[in-house]
C-alpha positions as CSV (number, residue, x, y, z in Angstrom):
1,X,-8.4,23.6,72.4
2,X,-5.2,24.6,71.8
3,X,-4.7,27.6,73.0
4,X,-5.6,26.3,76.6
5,X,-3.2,24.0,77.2
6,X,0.2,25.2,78.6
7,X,2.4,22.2,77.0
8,X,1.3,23.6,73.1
9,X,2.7,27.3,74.1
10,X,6.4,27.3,73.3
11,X,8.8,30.1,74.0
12,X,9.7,32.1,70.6
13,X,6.3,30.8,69.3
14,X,4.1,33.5,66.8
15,X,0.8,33.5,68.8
16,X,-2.2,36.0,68.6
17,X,-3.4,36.9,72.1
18,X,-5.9,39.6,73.7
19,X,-5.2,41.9,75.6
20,X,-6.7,42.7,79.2
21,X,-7.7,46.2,77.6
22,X,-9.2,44.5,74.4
23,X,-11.1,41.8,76.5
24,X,-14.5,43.6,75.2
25,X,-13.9,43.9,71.6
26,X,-11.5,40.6,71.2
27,X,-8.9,42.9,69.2
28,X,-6.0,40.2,68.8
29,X,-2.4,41.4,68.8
30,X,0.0,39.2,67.7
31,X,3.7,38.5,68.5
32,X,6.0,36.1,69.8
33,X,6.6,34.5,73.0
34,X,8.5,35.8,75.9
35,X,7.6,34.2,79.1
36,X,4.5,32.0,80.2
37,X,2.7,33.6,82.6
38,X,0.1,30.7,83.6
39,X,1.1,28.4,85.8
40,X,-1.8,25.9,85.9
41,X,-1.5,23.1,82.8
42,X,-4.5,24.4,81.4
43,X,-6.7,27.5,81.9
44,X,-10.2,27.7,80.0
45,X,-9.7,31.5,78.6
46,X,-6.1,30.6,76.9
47,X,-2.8,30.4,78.3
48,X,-1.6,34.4,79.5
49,X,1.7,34.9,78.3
50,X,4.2,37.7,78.0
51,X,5.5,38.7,74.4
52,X,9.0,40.0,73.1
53,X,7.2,42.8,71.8
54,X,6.7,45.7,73.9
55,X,6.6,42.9,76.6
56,X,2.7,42.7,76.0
57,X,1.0,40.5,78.4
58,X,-2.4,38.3,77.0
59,X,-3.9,35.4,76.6
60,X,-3.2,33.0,73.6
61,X,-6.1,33.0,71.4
62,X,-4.7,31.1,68.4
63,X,-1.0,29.4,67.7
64,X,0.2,31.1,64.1
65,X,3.9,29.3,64.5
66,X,5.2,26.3,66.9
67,X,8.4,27.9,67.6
68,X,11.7,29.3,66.4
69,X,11.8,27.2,64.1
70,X,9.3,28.3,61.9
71,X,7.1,25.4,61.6
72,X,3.3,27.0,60.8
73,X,0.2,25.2,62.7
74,X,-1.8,23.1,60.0
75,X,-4.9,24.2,62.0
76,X,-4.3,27.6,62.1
77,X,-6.2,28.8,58.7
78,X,-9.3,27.0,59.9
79,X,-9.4,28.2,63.2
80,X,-8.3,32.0,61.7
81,X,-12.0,32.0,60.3
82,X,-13.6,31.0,63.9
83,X,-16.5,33.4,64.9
84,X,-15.0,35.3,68.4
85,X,-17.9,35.2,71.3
C-alpha cells in the first residue's frame, strides 16, 4: 500500500494520519507534511510523520495530495471508502 512506503510520502503533501491517542477508534486527522519520522523504507502500520499543523505526529493512513504542488491521488476516492480494521 501506499501509505507504507516512505518514497510515496512527500514533504508539503495533504495526508490523513492517526494519531497515537486515536489508535483505538482510527479517528484520522488530516494535514500536511512536516517531517518524516520513519526511517525504515517501509513500515507495515504506515509511514509516522510530523505535520505543519500543530506539529501532530501519526502515521499516514491515506495520501489526499502528492505535494505542494497540488496534484490529488487518483486512488484516493476509492481507498476514502475502505472499511478501517
Amino acid at each position: 500500500m501506499e501509505n507504507q512506503n516512505r518514497n510515496n510520502i512527500k514533504i508539503g503533501a495533504l495526508v490523513d494520519v492517526v494519531l497515537k491517542v486515536d489508535q483505538r477508534t482510527n479517528k484520522l486527522t488530516r494535514g500536511h507534511v512536516k517531517r518524516i519520522l520513519t526511517n525504515s523504507i517501509n513500515h507495515p502500520r504506515g509511514i509516522k510523520v510530523m505535520l505543519e499543523e500543530h506539529d501532530l505526529v501519526g502515521r499516514v493512513q491515506y495520501i489526499v495530495k502528492w505535494g505542494k504542488d497540488g496534484r490529488f491521488n487518483k486512488n484516493f476516492k476509492k481507498t476514502l471508502f475502505r472499511k478501517h480494521a
